[in-house]
C-alpha positions as MATLAB code, in Angstrom:
seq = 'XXXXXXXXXXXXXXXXXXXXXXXXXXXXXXXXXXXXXXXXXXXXXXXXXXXXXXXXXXXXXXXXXXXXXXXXXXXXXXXXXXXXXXXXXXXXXXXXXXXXXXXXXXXXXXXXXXXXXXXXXXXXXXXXXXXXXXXXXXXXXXXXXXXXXXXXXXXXXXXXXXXXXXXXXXXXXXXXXXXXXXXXXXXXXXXXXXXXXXXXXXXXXXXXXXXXXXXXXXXXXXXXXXXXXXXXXXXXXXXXXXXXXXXXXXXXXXXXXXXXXXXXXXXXXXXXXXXXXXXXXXXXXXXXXXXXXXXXXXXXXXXXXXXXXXXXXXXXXXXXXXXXXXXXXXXXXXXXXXXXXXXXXXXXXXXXXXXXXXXXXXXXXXXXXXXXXXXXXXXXXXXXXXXXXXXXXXXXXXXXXXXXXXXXXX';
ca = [
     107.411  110.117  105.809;
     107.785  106.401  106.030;
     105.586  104.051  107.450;
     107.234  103.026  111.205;
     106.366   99.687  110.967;
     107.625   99.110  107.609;
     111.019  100.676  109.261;
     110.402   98.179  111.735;
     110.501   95.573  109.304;
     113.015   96.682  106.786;
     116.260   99.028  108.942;
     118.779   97.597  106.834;
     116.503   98.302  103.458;
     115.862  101.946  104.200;
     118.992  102.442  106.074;
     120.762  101.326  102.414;
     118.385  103.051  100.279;
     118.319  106.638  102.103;
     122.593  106.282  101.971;
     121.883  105.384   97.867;
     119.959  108.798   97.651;
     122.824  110.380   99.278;
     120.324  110.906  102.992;
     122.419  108.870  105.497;
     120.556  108.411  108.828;
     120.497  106.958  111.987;
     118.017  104.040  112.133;
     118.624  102.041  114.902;
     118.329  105.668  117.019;
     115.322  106.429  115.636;
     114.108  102.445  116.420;
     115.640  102.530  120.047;
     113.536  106.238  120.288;
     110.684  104.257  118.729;
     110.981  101.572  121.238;
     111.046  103.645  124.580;
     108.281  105.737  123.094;
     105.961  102.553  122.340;
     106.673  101.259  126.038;
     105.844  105.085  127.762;
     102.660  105.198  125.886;
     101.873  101.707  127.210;
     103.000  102.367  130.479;
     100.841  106.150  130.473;
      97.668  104.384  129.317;
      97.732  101.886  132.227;
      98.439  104.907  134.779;
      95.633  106.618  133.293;
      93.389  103.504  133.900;
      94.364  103.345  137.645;
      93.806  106.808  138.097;
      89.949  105.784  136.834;
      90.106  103.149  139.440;
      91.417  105.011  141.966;
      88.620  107.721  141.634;
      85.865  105.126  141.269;
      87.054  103.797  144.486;
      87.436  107.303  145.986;
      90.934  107.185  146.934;
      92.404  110.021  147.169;
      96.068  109.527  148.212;
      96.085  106.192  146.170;
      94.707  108.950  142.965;
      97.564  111.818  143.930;
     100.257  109.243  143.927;
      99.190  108.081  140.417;
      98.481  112.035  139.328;
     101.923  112.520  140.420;
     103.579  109.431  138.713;
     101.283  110.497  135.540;
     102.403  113.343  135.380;
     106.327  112.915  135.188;
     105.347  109.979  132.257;
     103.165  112.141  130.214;
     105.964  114.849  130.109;
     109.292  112.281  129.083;
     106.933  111.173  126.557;
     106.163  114.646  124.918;
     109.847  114.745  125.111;
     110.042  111.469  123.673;
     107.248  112.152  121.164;
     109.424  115.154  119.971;
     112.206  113.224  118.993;
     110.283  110.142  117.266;
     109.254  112.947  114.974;
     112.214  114.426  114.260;
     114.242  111.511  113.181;
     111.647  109.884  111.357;
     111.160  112.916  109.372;
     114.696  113.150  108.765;
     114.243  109.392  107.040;
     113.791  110.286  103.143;
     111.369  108.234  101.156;
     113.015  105.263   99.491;
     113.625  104.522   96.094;
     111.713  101.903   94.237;
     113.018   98.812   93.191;
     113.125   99.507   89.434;
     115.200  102.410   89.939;
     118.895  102.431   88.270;
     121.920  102.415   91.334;
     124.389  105.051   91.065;
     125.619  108.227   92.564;
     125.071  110.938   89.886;
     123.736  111.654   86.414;
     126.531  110.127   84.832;
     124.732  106.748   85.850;
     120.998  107.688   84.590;
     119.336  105.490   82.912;
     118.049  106.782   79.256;
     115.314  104.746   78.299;
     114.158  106.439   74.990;
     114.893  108.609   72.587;
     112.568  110.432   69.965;
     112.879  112.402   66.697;
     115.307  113.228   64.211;
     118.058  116.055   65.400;
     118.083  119.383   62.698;
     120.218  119.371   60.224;
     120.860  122.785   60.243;
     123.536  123.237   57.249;
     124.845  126.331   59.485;
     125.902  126.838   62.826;
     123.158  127.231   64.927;
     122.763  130.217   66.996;
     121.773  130.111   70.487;
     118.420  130.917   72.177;
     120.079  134.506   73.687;
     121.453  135.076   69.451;
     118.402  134.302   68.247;
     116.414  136.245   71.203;
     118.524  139.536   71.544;
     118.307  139.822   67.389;
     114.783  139.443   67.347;
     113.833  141.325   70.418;
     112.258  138.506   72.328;
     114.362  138.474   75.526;
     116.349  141.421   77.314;
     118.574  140.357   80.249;
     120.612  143.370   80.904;
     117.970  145.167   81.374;
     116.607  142.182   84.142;
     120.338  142.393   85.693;
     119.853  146.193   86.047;
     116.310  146.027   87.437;
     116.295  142.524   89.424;
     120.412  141.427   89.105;
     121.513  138.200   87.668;
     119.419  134.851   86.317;
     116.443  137.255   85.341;
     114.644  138.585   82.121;
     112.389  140.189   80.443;
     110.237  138.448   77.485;
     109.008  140.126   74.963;
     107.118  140.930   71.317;
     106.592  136.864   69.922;
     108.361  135.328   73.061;
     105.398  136.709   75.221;
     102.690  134.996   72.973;
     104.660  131.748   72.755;
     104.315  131.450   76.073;
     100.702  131.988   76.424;
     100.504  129.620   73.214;
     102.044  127.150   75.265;
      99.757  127.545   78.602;
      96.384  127.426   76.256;
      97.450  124.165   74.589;
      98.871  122.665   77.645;
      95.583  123.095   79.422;
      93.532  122.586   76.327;
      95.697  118.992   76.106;
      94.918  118.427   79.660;
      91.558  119.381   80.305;
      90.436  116.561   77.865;
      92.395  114.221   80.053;
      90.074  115.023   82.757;
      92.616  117.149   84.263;
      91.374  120.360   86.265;
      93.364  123.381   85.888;
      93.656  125.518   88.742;
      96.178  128.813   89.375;
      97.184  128.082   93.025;
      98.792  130.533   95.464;
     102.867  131.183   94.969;
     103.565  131.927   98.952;
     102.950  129.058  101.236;
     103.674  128.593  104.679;
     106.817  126.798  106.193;
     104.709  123.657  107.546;
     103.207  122.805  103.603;
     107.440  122.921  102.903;
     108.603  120.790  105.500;
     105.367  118.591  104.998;
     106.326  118.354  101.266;
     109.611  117.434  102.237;
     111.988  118.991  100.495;
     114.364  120.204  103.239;
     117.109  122.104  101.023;
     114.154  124.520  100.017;
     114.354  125.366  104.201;
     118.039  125.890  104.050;
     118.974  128.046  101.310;
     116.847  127.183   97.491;
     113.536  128.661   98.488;
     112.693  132.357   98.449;
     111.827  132.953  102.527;
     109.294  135.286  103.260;
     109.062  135.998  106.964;
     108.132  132.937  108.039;
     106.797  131.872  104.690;
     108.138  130.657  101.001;
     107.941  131.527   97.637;
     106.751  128.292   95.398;
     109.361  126.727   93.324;
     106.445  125.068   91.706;
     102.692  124.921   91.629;
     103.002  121.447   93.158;
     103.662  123.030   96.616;
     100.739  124.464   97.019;
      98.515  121.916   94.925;
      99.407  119.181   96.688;
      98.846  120.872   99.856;
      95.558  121.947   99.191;
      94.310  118.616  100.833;
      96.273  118.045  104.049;
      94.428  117.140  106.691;
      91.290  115.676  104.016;
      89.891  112.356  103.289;
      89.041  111.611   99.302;
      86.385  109.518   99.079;
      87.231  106.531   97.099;
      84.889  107.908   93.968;
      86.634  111.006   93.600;
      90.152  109.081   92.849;
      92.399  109.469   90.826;
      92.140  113.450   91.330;
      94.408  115.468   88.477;
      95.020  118.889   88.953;
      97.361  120.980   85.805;
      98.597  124.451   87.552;
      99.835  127.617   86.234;
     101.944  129.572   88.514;
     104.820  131.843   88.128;
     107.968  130.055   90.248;
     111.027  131.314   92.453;
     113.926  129.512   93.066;
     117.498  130.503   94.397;
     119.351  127.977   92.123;
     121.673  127.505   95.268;
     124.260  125.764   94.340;
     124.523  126.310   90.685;
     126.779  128.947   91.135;
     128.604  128.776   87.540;
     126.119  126.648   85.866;
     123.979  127.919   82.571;
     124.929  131.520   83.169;
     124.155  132.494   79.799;
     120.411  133.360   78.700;
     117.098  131.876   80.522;
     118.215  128.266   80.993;
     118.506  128.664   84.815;
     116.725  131.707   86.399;
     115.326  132.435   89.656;
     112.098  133.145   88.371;
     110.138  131.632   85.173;
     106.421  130.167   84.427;
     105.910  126.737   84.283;
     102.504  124.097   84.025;
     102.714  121.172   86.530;
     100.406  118.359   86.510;
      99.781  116.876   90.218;
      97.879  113.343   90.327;
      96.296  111.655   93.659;
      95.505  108.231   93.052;
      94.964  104.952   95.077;
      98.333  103.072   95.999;
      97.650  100.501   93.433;
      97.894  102.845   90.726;
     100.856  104.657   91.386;
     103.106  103.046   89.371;
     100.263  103.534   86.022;
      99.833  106.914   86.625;
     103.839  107.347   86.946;
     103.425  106.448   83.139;
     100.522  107.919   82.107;
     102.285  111.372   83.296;
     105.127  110.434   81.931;
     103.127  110.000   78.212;
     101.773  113.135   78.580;
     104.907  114.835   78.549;
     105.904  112.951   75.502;
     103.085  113.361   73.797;
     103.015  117.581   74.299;
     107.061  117.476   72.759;
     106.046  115.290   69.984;
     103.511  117.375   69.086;
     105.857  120.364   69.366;
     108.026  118.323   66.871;
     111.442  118.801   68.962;
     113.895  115.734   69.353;
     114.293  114.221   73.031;
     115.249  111.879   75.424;
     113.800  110.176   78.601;
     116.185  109.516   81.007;
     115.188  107.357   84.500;
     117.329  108.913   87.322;
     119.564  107.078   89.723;
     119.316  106.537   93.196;
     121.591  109.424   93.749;
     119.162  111.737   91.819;
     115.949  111.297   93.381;
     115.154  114.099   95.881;
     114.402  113.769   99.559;
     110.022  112.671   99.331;
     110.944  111.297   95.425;
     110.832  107.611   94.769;
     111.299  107.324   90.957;
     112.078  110.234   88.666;
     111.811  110.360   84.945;
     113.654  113.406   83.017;
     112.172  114.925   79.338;
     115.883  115.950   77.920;
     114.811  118.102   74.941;
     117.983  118.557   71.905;
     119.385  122.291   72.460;
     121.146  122.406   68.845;
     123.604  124.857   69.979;
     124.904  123.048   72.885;
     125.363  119.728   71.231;
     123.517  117.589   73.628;
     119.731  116.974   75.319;
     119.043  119.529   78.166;
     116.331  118.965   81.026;
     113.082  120.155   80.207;
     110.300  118.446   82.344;
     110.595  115.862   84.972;
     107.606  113.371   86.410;
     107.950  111.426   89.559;
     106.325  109.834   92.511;
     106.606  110.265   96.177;
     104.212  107.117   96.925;
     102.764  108.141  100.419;
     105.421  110.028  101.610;
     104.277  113.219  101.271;
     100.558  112.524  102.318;
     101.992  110.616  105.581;
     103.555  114.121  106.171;
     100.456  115.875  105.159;
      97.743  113.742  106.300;
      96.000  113.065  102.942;
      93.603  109.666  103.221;
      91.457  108.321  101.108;
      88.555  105.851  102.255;
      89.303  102.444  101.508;
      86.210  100.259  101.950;
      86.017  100.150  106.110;
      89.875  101.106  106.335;
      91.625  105.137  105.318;
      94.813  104.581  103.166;
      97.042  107.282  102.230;
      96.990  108.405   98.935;
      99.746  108.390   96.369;
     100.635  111.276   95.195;
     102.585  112.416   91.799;
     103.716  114.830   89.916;
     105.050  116.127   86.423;
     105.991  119.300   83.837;
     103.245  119.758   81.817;
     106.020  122.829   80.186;
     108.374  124.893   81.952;
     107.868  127.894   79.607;
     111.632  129.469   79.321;
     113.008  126.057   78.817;
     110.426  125.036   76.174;
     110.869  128.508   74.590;
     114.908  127.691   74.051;
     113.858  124.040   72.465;
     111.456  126.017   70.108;
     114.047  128.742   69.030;
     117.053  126.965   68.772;
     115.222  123.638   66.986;
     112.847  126.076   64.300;
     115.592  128.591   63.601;
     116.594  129.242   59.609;
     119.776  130.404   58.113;
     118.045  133.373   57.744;
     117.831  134.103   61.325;
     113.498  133.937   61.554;
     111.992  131.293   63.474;
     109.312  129.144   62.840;
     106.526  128.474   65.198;
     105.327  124.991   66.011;
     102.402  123.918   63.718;
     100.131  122.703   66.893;
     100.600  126.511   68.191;
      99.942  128.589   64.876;
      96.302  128.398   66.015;
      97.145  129.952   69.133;
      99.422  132.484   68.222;
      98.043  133.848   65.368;
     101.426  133.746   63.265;
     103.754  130.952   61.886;
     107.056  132.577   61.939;
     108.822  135.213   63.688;
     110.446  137.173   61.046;
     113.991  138.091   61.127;
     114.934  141.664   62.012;
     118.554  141.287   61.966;
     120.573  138.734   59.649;
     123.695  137.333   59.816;
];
């Protein structure tokens, strides 16, 4: 959450901001709230001293009329309490200045591109052509077992996808990052603390009163709530492996075909802690990391900064990996890397000593690979006429094979 006395400071700022982001709230509610609250607390601490005069002096009647006065205070300001929380929690983080205005993708911001597109000389299949010929995915069989926006990987598909977790992690562990597989069911107060209050009310897999992941960053991050980093162990870089469930609410319609978008798939994320001064550097230095794992891979793409009207509820700035999908014609999402500044740790109590002083940390986060996404950009980019594939030079060592042959041509 945001800081109350920068809301103080700034209503109209994060009153405009949260309506950019598409979070309209109430801030001179939550300030009037704030107010009352701030004068109750005031006026319960100086009851509270009377009450120690009172029984210094031994006054009984003069103590139960303060007791009783007390008492009524203490309980409008729970009330009050209550509601401060509420509607400053309902107060998204803001965006930061550097990020593009607009209301949907159409006003991103790209901000690179990199590599040459195939030149095919043939219509390029897609990932499910190229996948159902050379036995490497099966979705009717997922529909039949699990219903629709699942699958089943298999043969080559299966050990490009470890290829890709042992070089991620391999890439990342020299980067001083530590890998870690965390839990995939969390409990509704890391979620709400995370902020991310569409996963409450409908795109997260509910449990009882728990949640499927929808990426290893909820339960990464949350591994420290309630701690205080000593200032030597910052920046602290975790890459995590976890299998991750989403409902896709919303999409109904969208990327039907194939493994695109699927309620459950693998995926590396890369969560950073790091002192509030170098948020902003380790924004980038995730954001190179990314880059420098699709270069490597040798598949075309573009970095796109996303709009005010992009950013989720904690996020602050966003950047977008759009990797070239040959058969579609155009640069599809593949990673993303952004910041929540000390929004999330407000929420989950995450400090770090500062000299005499605690500071929140910052905390970020980025795709290291989402593994069905980054197997599509490998099929559809290293495809041939003849209908084999060829397999990424940096993951040859890892796989054990350069090509999937083709079983079926034409």
């Amino acid at each position: 959450m945001l800081d109350i006395k920068f809301i103080r400071e700034n209503p109209k700022v994060v009153s405009d901001k949260a309506r950019q982001k598409g979070y309209p709230v109430d801030i001179q509610k939550l300030l009037k709230v704030d107010e009352e609250r701030r004068k109750l607390i005031d006026e319960v601490d100086q009851l509270r001293s009377h009450r120690k005069l009172a029984a210094d002096a031994r006054d009984e009647k003069k103590g139960n009329e303060i007791k009783s006065a007390l008492k009524s205070k203490e309980n409008k300001l729970e009330k009050l309490q209550e509601d401060f929380y509420k509607l400053i929690r309902n107060v998204p983080n803001i965006p930061k200045d550097d990020v593009p205005f607009g209301k949907d993708e159409s006003q991103n911001e790209i901000v690179k591109t990199w590599g040459k597109k195939p030149d095919f000389g043939f219509k390029p299949k897609d990932h499910m052509e190229l996948g159902f010929a050379e036995d490497l995915i099966d979705v009717e069989r997922a529909v039949k077992v699990s219903g629709s926006r699942f699958s089943y990987l298999k043969n080559e598909a299966v050990l490009l996808e470890f290829a890709l977790v042992k070089y991620a992690l391999d890439t990342l562990s020299a980067e001083s990052f530590i890998p870690i597989i965390p839990p995939v069911i969390v409990n509704r107060n890391v979620i709400e603390g995370l902020g991310y209050p569409e996963y409450l009310s409908g795109e997260g897999y509910k449990l009882g009163d728990q949640y499927l992941v929808g990426t290893a960053e909820h339960s990464i991050v949350a591994m420290h709530m309630d701690e205080t980093f000593k200032d030597s162990d910052l920046p602290k870089r975790y890459v995590g492996f976890s299998t991750s469930f989403r409902r896709e609410a919303g999409s109904y319609g969208k990327d039907t075909r194939g493994i695109f978008r699927v309620h459950q798939f693998d995926k590396l994320e890369m969560v950073s802690s790091v002192k509030e001064e170098d948020d902003d550097r380790e924004n980038e230095f995730l954001l190179s990391l990314q880059e420098k794992l699709f270069q490597s891979l040798e598949i075309p793409y573009q970095v796109v900064k996303m709009c005010t009207g992009e950013l989720g509820f904690p996020t602050a700035r966003k950047y977008d990996i759009e990797a070239w999908i040959p058969s579609q014609g155009k640069y599809r999402e593949v990673t993303s890397v952004s910041t929540t500044s000390d929004f999330q740790s407000r929420r989950l109590n995450i400090k770090y000593q500062a000299g005499q002083n605690k500071k929140f940390v910052h905390i970020l986060n980025g795709t290291a690979f989402a593994i069905g996404r980054t197997i599509i950009a490998i099929l559809e980019n290293y495809q041939a006429k003849d209908g084999s594939i060829a397999v990424p030079k940096v993951l040859q060592k890892y796989t054990g094979f350069a090509k999937i042959p083709s079983e079926k041509i034409g």
